[in-house]
KOLPA-390334 format. One line per field, with one value per residue (C-alpha): residue number from 1; residue in one letter; x, y, z. Coordinates in nm, 3 decimals. Each point is the difference from the previous one (the first is absolute). Example, Ala and Ser with C-alpha at 12.3 -4.5 7.8 and 13.67 -1.06 7.14 Angstrom:
BEGIN
n = (1;2)
res = (a;s)
c1 = (1.230;0.137)
c2 = (-0.450;0.344)
c3 = (0.780;-0.066)
***
This chain:
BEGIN
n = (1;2;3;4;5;6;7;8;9;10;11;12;13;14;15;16;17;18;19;20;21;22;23;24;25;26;27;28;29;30;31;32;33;34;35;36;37;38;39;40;41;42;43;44;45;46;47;48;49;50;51;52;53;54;55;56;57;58;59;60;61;62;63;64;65;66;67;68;69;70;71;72;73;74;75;76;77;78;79;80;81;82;83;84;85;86;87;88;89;90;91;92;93;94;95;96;97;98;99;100;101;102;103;104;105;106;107;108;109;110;111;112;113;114;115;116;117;118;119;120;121;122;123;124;125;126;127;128;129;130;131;132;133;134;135;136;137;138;139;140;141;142;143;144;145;146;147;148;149;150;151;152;153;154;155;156;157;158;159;160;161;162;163;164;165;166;167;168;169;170;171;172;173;174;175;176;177;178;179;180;181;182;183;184;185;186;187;188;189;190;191;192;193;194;195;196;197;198;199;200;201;202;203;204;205;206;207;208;209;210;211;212;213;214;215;216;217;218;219;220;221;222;223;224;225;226;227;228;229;230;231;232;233;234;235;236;237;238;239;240;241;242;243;244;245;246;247;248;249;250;251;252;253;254;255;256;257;258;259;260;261;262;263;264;265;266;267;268;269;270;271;272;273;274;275;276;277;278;279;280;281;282;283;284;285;286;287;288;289;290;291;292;293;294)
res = (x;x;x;x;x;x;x;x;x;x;x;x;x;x;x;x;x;x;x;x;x;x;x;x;x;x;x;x;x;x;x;x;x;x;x;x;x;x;x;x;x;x;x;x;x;x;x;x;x;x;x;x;x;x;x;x;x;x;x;x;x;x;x;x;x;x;x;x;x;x;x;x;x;x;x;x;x;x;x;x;x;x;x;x;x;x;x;x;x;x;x;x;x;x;x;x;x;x;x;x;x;x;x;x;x;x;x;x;x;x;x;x;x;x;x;x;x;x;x;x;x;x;x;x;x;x;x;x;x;x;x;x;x;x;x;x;x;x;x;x;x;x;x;x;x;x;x;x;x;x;x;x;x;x;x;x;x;x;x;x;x;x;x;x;x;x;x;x;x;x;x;x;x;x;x;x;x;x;x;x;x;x;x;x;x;x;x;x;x;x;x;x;x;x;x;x;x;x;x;x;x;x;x;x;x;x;x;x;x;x;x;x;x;x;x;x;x;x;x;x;x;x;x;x;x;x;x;x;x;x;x;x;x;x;x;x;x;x;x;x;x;x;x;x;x;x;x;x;x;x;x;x;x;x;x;x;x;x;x;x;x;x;x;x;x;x;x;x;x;x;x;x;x;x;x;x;x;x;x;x;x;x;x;x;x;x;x;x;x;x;x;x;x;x)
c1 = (3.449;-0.113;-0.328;0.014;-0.134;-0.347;0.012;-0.199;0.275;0.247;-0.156;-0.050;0.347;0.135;-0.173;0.073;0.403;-0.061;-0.181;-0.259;-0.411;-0.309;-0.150;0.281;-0.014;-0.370;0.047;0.288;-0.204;-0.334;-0.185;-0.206;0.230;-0.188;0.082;0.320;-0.031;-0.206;0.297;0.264;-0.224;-0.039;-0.408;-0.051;-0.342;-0.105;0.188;-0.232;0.092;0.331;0.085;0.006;0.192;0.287;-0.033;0.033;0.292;0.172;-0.019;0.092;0.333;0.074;-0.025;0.198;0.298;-0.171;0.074;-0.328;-0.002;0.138;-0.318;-0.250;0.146;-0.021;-0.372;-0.069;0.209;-0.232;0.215;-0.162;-0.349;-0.310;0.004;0.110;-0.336;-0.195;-0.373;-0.087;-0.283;-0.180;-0.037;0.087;-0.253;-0.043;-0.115;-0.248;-0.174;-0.012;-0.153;-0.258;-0.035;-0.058;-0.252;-0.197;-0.029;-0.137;-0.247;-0.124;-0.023;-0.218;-0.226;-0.048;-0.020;-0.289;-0.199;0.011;-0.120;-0.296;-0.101;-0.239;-0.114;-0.157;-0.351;-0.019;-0.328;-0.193;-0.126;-0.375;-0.222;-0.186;-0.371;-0.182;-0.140;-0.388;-0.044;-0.357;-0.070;-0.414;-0.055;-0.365;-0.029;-0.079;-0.314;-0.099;0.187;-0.273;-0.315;-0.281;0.215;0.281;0.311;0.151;0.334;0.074;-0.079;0.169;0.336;0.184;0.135;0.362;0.114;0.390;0.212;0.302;0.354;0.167;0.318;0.293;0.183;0.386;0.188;0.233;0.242;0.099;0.006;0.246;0.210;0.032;0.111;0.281;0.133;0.040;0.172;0.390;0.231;0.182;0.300;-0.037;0.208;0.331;0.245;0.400;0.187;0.364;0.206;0.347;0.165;0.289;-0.011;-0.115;-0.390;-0.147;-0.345;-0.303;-0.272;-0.342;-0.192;-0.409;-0.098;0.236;0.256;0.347;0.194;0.347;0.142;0.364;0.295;0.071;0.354;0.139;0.083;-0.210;-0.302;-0.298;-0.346;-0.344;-0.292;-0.320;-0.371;-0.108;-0.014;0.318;0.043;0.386;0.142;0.399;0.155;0.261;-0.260;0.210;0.257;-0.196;-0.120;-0.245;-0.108;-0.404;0.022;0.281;-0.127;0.174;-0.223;0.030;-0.034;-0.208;0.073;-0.373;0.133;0.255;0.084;0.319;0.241;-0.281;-0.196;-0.351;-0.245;-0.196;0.146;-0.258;0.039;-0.084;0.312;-0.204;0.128;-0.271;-0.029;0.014;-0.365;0.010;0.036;0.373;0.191;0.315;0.300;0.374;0.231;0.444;0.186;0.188;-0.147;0.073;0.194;0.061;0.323;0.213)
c2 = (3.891;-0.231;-0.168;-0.406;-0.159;-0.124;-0.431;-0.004;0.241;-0.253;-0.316;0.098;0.137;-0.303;-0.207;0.186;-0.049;-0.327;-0.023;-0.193;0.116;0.066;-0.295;-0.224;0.153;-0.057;-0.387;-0.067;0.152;-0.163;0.337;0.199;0.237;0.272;-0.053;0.080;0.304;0.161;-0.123;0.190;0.275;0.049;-0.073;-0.175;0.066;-0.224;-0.286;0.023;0.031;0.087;-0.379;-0.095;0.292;-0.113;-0.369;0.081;0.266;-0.239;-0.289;0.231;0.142;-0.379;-0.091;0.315;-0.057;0.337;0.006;-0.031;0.260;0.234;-0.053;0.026;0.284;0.197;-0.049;0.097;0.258;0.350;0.140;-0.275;0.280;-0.058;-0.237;-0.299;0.031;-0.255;-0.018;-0.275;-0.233;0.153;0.332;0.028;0.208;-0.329;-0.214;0.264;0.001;-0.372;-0.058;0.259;-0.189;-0.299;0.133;0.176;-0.329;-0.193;0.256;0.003;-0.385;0.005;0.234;-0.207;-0.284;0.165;0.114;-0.351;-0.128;0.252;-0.005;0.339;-0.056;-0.278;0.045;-0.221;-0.233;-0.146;-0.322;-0.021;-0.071;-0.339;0.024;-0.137;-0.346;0.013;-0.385;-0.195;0.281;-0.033;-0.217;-0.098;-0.002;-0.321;0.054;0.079;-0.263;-0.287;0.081;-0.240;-0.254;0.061;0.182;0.185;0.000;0.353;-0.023;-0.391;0.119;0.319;0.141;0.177;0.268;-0.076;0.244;0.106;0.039;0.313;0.129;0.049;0.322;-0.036;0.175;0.239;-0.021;-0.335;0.068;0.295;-0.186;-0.301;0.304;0.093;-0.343;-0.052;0.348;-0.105;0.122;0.326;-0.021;-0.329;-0.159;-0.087;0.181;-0.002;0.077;0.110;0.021;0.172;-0.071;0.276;-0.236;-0.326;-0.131;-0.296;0.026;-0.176;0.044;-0.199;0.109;0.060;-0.432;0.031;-0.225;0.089;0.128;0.052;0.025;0.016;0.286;0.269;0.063;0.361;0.144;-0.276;0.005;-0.203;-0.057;-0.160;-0.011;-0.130;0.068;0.331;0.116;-0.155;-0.014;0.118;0.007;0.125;-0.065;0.316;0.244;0.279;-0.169;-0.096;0.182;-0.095;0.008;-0.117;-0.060;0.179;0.306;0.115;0.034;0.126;-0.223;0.252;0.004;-0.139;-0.333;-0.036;-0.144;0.046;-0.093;-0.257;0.081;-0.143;0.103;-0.126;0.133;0.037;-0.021;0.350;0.115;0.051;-0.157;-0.068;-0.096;-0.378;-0.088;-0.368;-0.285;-0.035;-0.291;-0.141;0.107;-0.071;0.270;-0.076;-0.083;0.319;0.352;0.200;0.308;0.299;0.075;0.237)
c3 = (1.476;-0.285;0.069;-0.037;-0.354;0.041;-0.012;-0.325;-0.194;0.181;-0.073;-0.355;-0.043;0.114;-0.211;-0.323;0.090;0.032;-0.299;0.075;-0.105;0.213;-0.123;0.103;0.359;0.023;-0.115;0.260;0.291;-0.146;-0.015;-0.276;-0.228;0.170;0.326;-0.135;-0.175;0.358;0.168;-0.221;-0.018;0.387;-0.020;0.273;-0.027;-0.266;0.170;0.323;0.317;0.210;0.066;-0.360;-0.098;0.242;-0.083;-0.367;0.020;0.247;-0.288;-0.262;0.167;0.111;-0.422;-0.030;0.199;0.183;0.407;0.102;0.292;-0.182;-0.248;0.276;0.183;-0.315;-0.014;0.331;0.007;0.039;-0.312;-0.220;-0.003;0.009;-0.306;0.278;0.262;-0.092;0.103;0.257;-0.005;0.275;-0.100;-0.417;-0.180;-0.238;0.298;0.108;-0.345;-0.061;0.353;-0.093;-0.344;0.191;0.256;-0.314;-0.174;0.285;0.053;-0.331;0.029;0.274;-0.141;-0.311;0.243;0.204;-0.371;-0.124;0.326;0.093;-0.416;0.039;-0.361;0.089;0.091;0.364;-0.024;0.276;0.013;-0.066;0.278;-0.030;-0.058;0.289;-0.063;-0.021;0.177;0.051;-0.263;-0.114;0.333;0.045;0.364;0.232;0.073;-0.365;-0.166;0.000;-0.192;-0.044;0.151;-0.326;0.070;-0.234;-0.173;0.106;0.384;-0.024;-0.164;0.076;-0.286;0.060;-0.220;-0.147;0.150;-0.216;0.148;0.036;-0.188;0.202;-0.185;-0.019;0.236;-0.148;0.269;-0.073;-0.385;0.099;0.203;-0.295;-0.212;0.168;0.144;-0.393;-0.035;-0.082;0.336;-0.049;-0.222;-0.132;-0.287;-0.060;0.150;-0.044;0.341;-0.033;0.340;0.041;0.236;0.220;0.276;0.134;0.024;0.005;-0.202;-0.035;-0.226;-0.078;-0.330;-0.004;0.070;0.296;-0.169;0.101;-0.276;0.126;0.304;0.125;0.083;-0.250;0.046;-0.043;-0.339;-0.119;-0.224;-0.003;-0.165;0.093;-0.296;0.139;0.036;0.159;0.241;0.149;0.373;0.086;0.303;0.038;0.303;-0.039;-0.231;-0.029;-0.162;-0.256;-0.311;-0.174;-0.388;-0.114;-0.374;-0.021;0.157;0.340;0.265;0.384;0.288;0.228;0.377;0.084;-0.070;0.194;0.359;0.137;-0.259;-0.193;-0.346;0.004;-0.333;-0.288;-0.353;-0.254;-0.392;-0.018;0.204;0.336;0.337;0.188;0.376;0.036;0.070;0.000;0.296;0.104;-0.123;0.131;-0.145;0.035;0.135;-0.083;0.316;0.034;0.021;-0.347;0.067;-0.248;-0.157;0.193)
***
């Protein structure tokens, strides 16, 4: 029994006979050449995971003139091999090693933190003690302060000894602390965020002042991008249909920050996503509930 053509030999195929490039494809269904070439190639891999594979192979047959199910039942059919699995966010061996990434580099911080606040190379001072005041000093006494019926300018007027003040010594503490509130905030600069979009999200994102910078629904098979001040606070109201490019490097959207379907994380201009650690602000959510492509 002959085993059914993989959908990227029969997307390609198809589009040969009709004559039409890769590069055309991509501009019709607003996507990157190489989202193209995975597709055709059956590397699902690089195009993340299993819902934008379907969305994308769904959109392709439909430019095609492809039946659809017939598309999708050839990639999950079990002759397709192991070539179709595609890792999940949860448990991919990519998400693993950029959460330990992440938990490395906030350790390190701290500990930099910590040296530049305790400053052991500084030799800690204590403020002098003040010298005790010698008062009344060389004080004839009463009863031997009138002689010959004259009194004296010693026993008539005390004579006090000036008394200098005492140096307070800085505290290094505070010096430390001054030090690192003028440290600049983990992954600042300007960053570049590209969105792609396999199915519907509204978005809203606020760059490093707190200013909004866009926010609004990203429709599906749609592209869009934010430039702004880093770090830039992003929240996606359907994350995992969203993937998501940092000056124009792809980066993962780990499962620590998501709850339920919602994205919630600071991108850096180093490529980090960060936990968002700032106050919550009020953003606007799209009247309907995105849902992925089927």
């Amino acid at each position: 029994m002959t085993e059914p053509a993989l959908p990227g030999s029969q997307l390609k195929a198809e589009r040969e006979r009709r004559g039409l490039s890769a590069q055309k494809a991509a501009d019709e269904m607003h996507l990157d050449r190489w989202v193209i070439d995975a597709l055709e190639a059956d590397d699902y891999q690089r195009v993340g995971p299993t819902v934008y594979a379907k969305g994308h192979l769904k959109k392709y047959a439909a430019l095609l003139g492809l039946p659809t199910t017939e598309i999708l039942a050839a990639f999950e059919s079990p002759a397709a091999g192991p070539s179709m699995l595609l890792s999940s966010r949860d448990d991919g061996p990519s998400a693993r090693r950029l959460t330990l990434i992440q938990i490395g580099a906030g350790l390190a911080v701290a500990l930099l933190l910590g040296i530049l606040w305790w400053r052991p190379w500084h030799a800690h001072t204590k403020a002098p003690s003040a010298p005790r005041p010698t008062a009344m000093a060389n004080a004839a006494p009463a009863d031997k302060a009138v002689e010959s019926g004259i009194v004296t300018s010693a026993s008539a007027t005390p004579i006090a000894t000036e008394v200098p003040a005492p140096t307070v010594a800085a505290d290094p503490g505070v010096a430390a602390g001054a030090d690192a509130s003028n440290a600049p905030a983990p992954g600042a600069g300007r960053a570049r965020l590209r969105l792609s979009f396999s199915a519907d999200s509204w978005v809203d994102i606020h760059d490093a002042s707190g200013k909004r910078t866009f926010a609004g629904n990203g429709l599906a098979n749609s592209v869009k991008t934010v430039s702004g001040a880093a770090p830039l606070r992003v929240y996606l109201g359907f994350g995992s249909g969203v993937q998501l490019e940092i000056n124009d490097r792809a980066v993962a959207i780990g499962p620590q920050f998501f709850a339920g379907d919602v994205a919630r994380f600071e991108a850096g201009a180093d490529g980090v996503l960060r936990r968002d650690s700032r106050p919550d602000q009020s953003h606007g959510a799209p009247p309907r509930s995105p849902r992925p492509p089927g």
